[in-house]
N, C-alpha and C positions, 0 to 999 in steps of 0.2 A: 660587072661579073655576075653570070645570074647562075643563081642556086639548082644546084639538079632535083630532077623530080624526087627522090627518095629523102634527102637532106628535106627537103621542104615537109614529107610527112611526116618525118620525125621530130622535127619544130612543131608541127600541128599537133602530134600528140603529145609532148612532152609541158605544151600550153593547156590542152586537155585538162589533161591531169592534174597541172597547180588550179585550173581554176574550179575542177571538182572537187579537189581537196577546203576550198576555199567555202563555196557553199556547204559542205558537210560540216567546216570547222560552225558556223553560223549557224545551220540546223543542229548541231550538239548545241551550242549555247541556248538556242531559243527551248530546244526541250530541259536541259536542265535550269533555264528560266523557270519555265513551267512547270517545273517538278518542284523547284524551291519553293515555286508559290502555294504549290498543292499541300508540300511538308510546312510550310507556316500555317496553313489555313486548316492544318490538321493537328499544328502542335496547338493554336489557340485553343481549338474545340475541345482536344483533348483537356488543355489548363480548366477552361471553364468546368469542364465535367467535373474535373479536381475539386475546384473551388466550391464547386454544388453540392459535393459529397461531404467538402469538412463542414459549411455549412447548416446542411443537415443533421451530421454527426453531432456538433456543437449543440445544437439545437434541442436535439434529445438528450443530452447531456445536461442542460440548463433543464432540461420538465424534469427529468431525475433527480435532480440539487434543487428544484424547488420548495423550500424552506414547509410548506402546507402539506407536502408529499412525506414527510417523517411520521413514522407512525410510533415511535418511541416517542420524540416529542421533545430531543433533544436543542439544546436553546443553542441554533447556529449561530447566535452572536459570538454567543462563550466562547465554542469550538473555534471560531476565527479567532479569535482573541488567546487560544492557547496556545503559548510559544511553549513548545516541546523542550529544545534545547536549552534554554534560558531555566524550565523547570528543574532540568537534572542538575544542572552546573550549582543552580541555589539551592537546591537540596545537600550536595557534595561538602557546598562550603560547611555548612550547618555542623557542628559539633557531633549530633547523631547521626550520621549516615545510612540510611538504611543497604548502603551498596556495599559496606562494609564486609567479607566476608574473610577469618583469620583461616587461613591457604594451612597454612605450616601445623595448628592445631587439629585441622581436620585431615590430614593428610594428601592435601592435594597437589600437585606437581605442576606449578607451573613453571610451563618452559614453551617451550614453541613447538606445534604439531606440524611432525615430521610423516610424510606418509610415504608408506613402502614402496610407491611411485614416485618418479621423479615427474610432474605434471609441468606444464609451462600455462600459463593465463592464456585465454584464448579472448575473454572477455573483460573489459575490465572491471578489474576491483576497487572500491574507493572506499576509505576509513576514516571516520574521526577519530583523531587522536588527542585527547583528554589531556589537558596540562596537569591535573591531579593524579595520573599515571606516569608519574616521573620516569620507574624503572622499566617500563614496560618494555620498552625498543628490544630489550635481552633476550624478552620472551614474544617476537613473535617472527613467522615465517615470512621471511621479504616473497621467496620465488611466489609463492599466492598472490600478495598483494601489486598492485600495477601505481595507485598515487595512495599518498598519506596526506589529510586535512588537518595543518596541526592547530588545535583549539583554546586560544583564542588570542588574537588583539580585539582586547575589550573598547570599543570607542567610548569616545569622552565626544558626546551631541555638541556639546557647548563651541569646542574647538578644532576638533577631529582629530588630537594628541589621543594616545593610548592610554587610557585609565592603569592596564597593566597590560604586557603580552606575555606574562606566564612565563617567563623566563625562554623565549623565542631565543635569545640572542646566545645562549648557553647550553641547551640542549643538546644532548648528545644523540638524540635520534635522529635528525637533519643530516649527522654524518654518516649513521650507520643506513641512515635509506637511501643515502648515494651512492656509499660502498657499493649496496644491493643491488644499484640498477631502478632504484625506488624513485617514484617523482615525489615531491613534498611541495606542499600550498601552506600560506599564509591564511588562515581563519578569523575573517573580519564579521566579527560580531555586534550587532545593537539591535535591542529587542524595546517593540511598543510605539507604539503612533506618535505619541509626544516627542519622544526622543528621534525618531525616522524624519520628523518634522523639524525638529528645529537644525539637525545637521544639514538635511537637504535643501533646507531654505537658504543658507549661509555658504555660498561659494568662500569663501577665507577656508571654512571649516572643509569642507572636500579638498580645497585643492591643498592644503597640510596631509589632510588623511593620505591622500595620495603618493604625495610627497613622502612621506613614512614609508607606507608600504614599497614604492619602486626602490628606499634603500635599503629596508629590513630583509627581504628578496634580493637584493645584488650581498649585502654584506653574508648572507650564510648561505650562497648560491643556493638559493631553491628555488623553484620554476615556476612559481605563480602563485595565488590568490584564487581563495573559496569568499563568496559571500555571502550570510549568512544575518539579514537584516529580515527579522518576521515583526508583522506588523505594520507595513509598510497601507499609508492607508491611498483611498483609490485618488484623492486630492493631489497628491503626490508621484501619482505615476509617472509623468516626465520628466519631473525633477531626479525620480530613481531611474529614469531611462537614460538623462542624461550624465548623471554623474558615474553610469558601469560604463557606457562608451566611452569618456575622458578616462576611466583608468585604465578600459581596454588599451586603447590606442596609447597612453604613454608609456605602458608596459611592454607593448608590443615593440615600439618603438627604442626601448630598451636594449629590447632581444625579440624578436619576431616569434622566437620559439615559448616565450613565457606564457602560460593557464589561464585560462578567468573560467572559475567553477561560478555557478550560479544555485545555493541552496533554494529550492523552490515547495510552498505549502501543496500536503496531499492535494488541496483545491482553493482556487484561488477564491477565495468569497470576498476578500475586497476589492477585485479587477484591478489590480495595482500592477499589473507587465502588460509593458506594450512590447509585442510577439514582433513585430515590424521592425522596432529598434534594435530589440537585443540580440534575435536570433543570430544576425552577420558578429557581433560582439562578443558570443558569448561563447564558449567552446566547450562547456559541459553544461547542460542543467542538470541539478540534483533535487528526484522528489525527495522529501521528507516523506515516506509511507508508513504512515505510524502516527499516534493519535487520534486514531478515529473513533476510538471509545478509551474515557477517560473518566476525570473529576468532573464534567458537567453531566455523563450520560446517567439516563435514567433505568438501564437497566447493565448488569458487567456480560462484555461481548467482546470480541476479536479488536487488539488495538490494530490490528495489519488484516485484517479480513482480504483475501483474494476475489470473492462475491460476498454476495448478498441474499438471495432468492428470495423469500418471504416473510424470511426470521429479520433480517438485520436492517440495518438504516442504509439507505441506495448510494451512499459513497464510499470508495472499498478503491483496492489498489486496480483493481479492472480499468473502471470507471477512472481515476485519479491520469492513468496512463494516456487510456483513450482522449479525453478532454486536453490534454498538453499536443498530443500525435492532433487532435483534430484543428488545434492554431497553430498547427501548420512546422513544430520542432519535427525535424526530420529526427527519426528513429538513433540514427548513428549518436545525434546530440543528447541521448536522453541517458539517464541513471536512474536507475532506481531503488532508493536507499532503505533499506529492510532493519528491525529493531535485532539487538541482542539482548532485549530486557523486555519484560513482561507487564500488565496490569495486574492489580488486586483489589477486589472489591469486597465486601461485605456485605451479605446477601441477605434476603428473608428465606429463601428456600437453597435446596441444594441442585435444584433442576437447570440446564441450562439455557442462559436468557431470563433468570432469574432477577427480580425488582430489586437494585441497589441500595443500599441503606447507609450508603459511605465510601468513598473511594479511599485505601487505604492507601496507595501511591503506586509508583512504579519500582519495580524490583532486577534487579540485575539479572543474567540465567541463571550466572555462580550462585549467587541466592535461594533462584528459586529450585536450585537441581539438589542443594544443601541442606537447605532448612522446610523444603515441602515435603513431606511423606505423605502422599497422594497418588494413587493410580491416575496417570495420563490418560483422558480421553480425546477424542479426535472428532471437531466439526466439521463434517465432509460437507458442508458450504461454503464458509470463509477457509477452508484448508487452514486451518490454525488450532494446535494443541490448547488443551484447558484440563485442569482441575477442581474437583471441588471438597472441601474438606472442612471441619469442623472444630472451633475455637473454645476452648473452655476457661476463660480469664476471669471465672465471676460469676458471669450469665453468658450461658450457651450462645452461640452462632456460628452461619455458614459463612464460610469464605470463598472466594473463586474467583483463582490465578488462570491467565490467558494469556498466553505465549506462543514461540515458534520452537520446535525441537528440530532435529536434525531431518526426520521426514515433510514436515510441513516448509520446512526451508528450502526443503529440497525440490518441491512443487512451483514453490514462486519462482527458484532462478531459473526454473526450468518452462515455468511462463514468461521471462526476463528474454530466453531464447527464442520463443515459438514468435514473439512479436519485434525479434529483431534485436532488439535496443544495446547500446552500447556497454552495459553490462548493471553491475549489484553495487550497491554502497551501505556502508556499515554506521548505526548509531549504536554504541562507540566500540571502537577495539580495546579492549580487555575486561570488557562485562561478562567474559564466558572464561576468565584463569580457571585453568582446572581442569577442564572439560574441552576435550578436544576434536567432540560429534559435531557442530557447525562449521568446523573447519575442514573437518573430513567432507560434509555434504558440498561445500565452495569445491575443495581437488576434484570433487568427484565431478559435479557441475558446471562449472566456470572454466573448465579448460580443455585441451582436446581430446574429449572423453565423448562414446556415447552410452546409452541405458537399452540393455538388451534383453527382456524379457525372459526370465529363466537362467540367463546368464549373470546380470547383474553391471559393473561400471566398468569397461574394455576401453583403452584409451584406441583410440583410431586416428591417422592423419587425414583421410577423409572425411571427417566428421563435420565439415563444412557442409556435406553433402544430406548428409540426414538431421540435422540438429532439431528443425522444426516436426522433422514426423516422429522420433525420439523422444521430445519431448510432450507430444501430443499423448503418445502413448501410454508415456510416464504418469502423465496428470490422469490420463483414465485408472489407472492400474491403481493410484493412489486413492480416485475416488471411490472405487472400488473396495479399495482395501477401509478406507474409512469407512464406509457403509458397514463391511462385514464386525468392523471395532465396534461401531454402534449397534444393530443388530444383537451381537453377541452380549453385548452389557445386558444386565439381567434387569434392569429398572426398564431398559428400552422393551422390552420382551414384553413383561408386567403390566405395562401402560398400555401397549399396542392391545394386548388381551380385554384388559378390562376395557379398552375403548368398543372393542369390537362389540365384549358384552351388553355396555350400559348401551351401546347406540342399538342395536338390534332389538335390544332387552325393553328399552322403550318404545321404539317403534312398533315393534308387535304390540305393547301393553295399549298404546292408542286405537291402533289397528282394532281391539278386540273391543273396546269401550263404544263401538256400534254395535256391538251385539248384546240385545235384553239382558241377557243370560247374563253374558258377565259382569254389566254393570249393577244386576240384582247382585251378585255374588260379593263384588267389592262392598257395595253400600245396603246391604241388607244384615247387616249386625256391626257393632263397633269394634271390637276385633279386626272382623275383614277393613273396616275403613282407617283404623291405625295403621295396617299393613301400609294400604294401598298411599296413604299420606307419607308414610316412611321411606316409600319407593321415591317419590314425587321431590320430596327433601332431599337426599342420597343424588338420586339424578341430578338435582340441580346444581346442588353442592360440587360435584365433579365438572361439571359445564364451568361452574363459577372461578372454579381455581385453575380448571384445563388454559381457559383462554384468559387467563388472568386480566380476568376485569375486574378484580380484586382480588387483594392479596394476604388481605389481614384476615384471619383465620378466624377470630370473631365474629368480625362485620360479617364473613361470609357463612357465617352460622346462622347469625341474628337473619341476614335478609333470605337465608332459604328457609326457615321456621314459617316467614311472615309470605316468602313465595307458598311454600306447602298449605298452607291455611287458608289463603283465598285462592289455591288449585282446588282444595278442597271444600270450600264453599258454593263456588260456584257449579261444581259438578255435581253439588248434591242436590242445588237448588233446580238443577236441567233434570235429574232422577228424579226428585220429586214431583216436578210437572209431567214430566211421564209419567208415571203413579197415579194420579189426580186424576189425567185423561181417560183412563183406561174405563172400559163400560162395567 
C-alpha cells in the first residue's frame, strides 16, 4: 500500500523536528558544559584571590603583633600567659573580694532592666554566668539575652573528673533560662600549659571529661558546652584540635541540635588552633576582648581598646577580630565578648597613658560606678571611658580606672554590626547589679533597632537594611563627640596652649640666636644669661615629661639643670669666638 504524497510530508516533518530537537538538546548541554567550565574556572580564581587576600591580611597582622613593634614594651610573654577568667574566679574565691559591692546599703535596686520597649535580639547575646552569683537568674532580662555560659566544670588535668561544677546539677538558672526560651552551656574550664598538657596527653582523661559533660547536658537538658581552656601551648595543638572534634561529634551525636562554644584569646600568641580542624567543629567561637592592658603593662590604658593609633600598644579589638576573619572564621561564627569590669592602675601622674606604678586589679562597674567619684573622660582612640583620680592613704597618689560605660559600649556593638559578626558576649553577667545603662546600650544595639542622628534609637523591622551604614555613623558621631569631651577638658586646652607656646617660643628663640644683636643681648651680662639658661631648662624640662622619656620628676630636673649648663656652655664658647674675631 503506498503512502500518499501529503502523509509522507508530514512524516518528513514531523522527523524534522525530533531530530532538531535532538541537536538543540546536545548543543544546550555542550554550552552548559562550557559554562560550568567557565563558572569553575571562575570560582577557583575567585577562591584564590580569597586566599591571597587572607594571606596578606594575616601577614600584616603578624608585623602589627610583632613582639619588637611595642613601644610600651610590654612583656608579650606575660600577656599570653594572662588567663583573664582564671584571674577573676581566684580573686572571687579570696576572703576580700574587691567585687564585693553591699546593693542594699547603697541603695541600689537590683532587679532586671526592663526597657520601655519590648526589643527582640537581632544579634546574639552570650554571657558568663558566675557560679558565685548564685541568686542572679531573679535579676536578669531573659528577652536580651540569646545563650547563657554557666561557669564552671572545673577539670581535674590528672583525670578529666570535675574538681567541682559549682553546683551545675542544682541550679535554678538552667530552668529559668528554658522557661525563657534561653539556650544554657556547660563551661569547661582549665587554665595553664601544664595542666592543658597533661589532660591532653591522656586520652582516659578526655574520653571521662567527655563522658561527664554528654551526661551533665542530657541530665539538666541544656544545649551544649563552652570551652574555655587558656594556655593551651602551641605543642599541643592537635591534641587540643582533636579532643574539641571528639566532643563535638559525640555531642552532636547525642542531639544534632547541641552547642560547642569555643572561648578563644584576644590573640593567639601561642598558635595553638588549627583553623582547618575546628572551624567545621565548632559553632561559635568566643573572643575573649579584654586584657589587653593589665598587671604586666607598663603603662594604665584601655583593657578593650577598639584601636590604637599612636598612643596604644597595636593589639586592640580591631586588630583581635580582623586576625580570627583573616584564618578564615566566617563572620556568622564569631563573638565578640566585651568586659563589664574595669582596670585600675596606680599612676605617677594623672595624665592619660600615664607610667604605672602598680596594677591595683580589676574592678567590677557596680564598683567602679559606686565607689569612684571621678569625672569620666573619654578616649576618642580606643573608644573606652577612664578616670583619673587621687588617693590619700598616707602618701598621695594617682589612680586610673579604664572601663566601658554605656557610650563607649555602645561603639563597639555597633562595630560588632558594621563587620557583620554574629553578635556580643559578656564577661560576666552581674558585675553591673545596680546599674542598668549597659543594658540599656545591648536593647538599644543588639536588636532590631536603628541610630538616627537627631532622633536617637527607633526600633525598625528593616533594619537589616541599614545596620552597617548606621552604625558607621554612629561611630563617627561618637568620635566626634569624644573629641569635643576631650577638647572641652580644660587640661587639654592648657597643654595644647602651652605646646603651641613652648614650640613656637623656641623656635623663634633659635631663629634669632643668628643674629649678633641678640646673641650680644642674651650673653652680654649675666642676668641676660640666667634668663636665657632658664628658658633652655624650662624648655627642656617640658620636652622631657611631654614625651615621657622620663617620668621621675627629679631625674627630670637633675638632667635639664645638667642639659641647660652645657646648652649654655657651649654657646658662649661659639659667642666668644665671635668676639675674638672681630677686628
Amino acid at each position: 500500500m503506498k503512502m500518499s504524497h501529503s502523509i509522507k510530508c508530514i512524516i518528513s516533518l514531523v522527523l524534522a523536528y525530533i531530530l532538531m530537537g535532538i541537536n538543540t538538546t546536545y548543543a544546550a548541554k555542550d554550552s552548559t558544559s562550557s559554562k560550568g567550565s567557565k563558572n569553575f574556572k571562575s570560582d577557583l580564581a575567585g577562591f584564590k584571590k580569597k586566599e591571597a587576600k587572607y594571606k596578606a591580611d594575616l601577614k600584616k597582622i603578624e608585623k602589627k603583633l610583632s613582639f619588637k613593634n611595642f613601644f610600651h614594651h610590654v612583656d608579650s610573654v606575660e600577656v599570653a600567659h594572662r588567663f583573664v577568667h582564671e584571674q577573676h574566679s581566684k580573686v572571687r574565691k579570696g576572703k576580700k573580694s574587691p567585687y564585693v559591692v553591699d546593693h542594699e546599703k547603697l541603695g541600689l535596686k537590683v532587679e532586671a532592666y526592663k526597657p520601655g520597649q519590648t526589643f527582640e535580639p537581632k544579634y546574639e547575646v552570650f554571657g558568663w554566668y558566675p557560679h558565685w552569683e548564685s541568686d542572679l537568674y531573679n535579676s536578669l532580662n531573659y528577652s536580651l539575652l540569646t545563650t547563657i555560659a554557666y561557669f564552671s566544670y572545673e577539670v581535674n588535668p590528672a583525670n578529666g573528673e570535675a574538681i567541682t561544677t559549682y553546683d551545675w546539677e542544682t541550679t535554678p538558672l538552667i530552668d529559668s533560662a528554658n522557661q525563657n526560651g534561653v539556650k544554657v552551656l556547660l563551661t569547661l574550664s582549665n587554665f595553664g600549659e601544664e595542666k592543658n598538657r597533661q589532660l591532653l596527653e591522656s586520652d582516659d582523661s578526655k574520653n571521662t571529661l567527655i563522658k561527664n559533660v554528654v551526661d551533665l547536658i542530657k541530665m539538666r537538658g541544656a544545649h551544649g558546652v563552652c570551652i574555655d581552656f587558656e594556655g593551651v601551648a602551641h605543642e599541643q595543638k592537635e591534641e587540643y584540635s582533636y579532643f574539641i572534634n571528639n566532643l563535638s561529634e559525640k555531642l552532636k551525636k547525642v542531639n544534632k541540635e547541641h552547642l560547642v562554644y569555643l572561648a578563644v584569646p584576644s590573640v593567639d600568641w601561642a598558635k595553638s588552633l588549627n583553623y582547618q580542624v575546628l572551624i567545621p567543629a565548632i559553632d561559635q567561637f568566643v573572643i575573649m576582648g579584654y586584657g589587653y592592658y593589665g598587671s604586666t603593662s607598663k603603662v594604665a590604658g584601655p583593657i578593650d581598646g577598639l584601636f590604637s593609633g599612636k598612643i596604644w600598644e597595636p593589639y586592640n579589638l580591631s586588630l583581635s577580630v580582623d586576625q580570627y576573619l583573616a584564618n578564615q572564621i566566617p563572620p556568622s561564627k564569631l563573638i565578640l565578648a566585651l568586659p563589664f569590669y574595669g582596670g585600675i592602675w596606680n599612676t605617677t601622674i594623672e595624665n592619660k597613658g600615664a607610667y604605672a606604678k602598680g596594677y591595683v586589679g580589676a574592678r567590677t562597674y557596680d564598683y567602679i560606678r559606686s565607689q569612684i567619684n571621678a569625672p569620666v573622660q573619654y578616649d576618642s582612640i580606643s573608644q573606652t571611658a577612664w578616670c583619673s583620680y587621687v588617693m590619700d592613704t598616707g602618701q598621695t597618689h594617682f589612680r586610673q580606672c579604664w572601663f566601658d560605660d554605656d557610650s563607649t559600649l555602645s561603639v563597639k556593638l555597633n562595630y560588632i554590626k558594621s563587620k557583620n559578626l554574629r553578635g556580643m558576649g559578656i564577661w560576666a553577667l552581674g558585675y553591673d547589679k545596680g546599674y542598668p545603662d549597659l543594658w540599656e546600650a545591648i536593647a538599644k544595639n543588639m536588636c532590631d533597632t536603628i541610630i538616627r542622628p537627631g532622633v536617637g534609637v527607633v526600633a525598625d523591622s528593616n533594619a537589616t537594611t541599614v545596620d552597617t551604614a548606621a552604625s558607621g555613623i554612629w561611630s563617627q558621631l561618637a568620635n566626634v563627640e569624644s573629641l569635643l569631651r576631650q577638647i572641652s577638658d580644660y587640661k587639654t586646652v592648657l597643654m595644647a596652649t602651652m605646646s603651641f607656646v613652648v614650640f613656637y617660643g623656641g623656635v623663634g628663640l633659635l631663629i634669632s640666636m643668628f643674629q649678633p644683636n641678640t646673641r650680644m643681648f642674651f650673653f652680654g651680662s649675666t642676668a641676660n644669661t640666667i634668663y636665657y639658661t632658664s628658658v633652655v631648662l624650662l624648655f627642656l624640662i617640658v620636652v622631657v615629661r611631654w614625651t615621657k622619656v622620663f617620668d621621675d620628676k627629679v631625674v627630670v630636673l637633675i638632667l635639664g639643670f645638667i642639659a641647660g649648663a652645657v646648652a649654655l656652655y657651649f654657646a658662649k664658647k661659639i659667642v666668644d669666638r665671635k668676639n675674638n674675631n672681630k677686628p
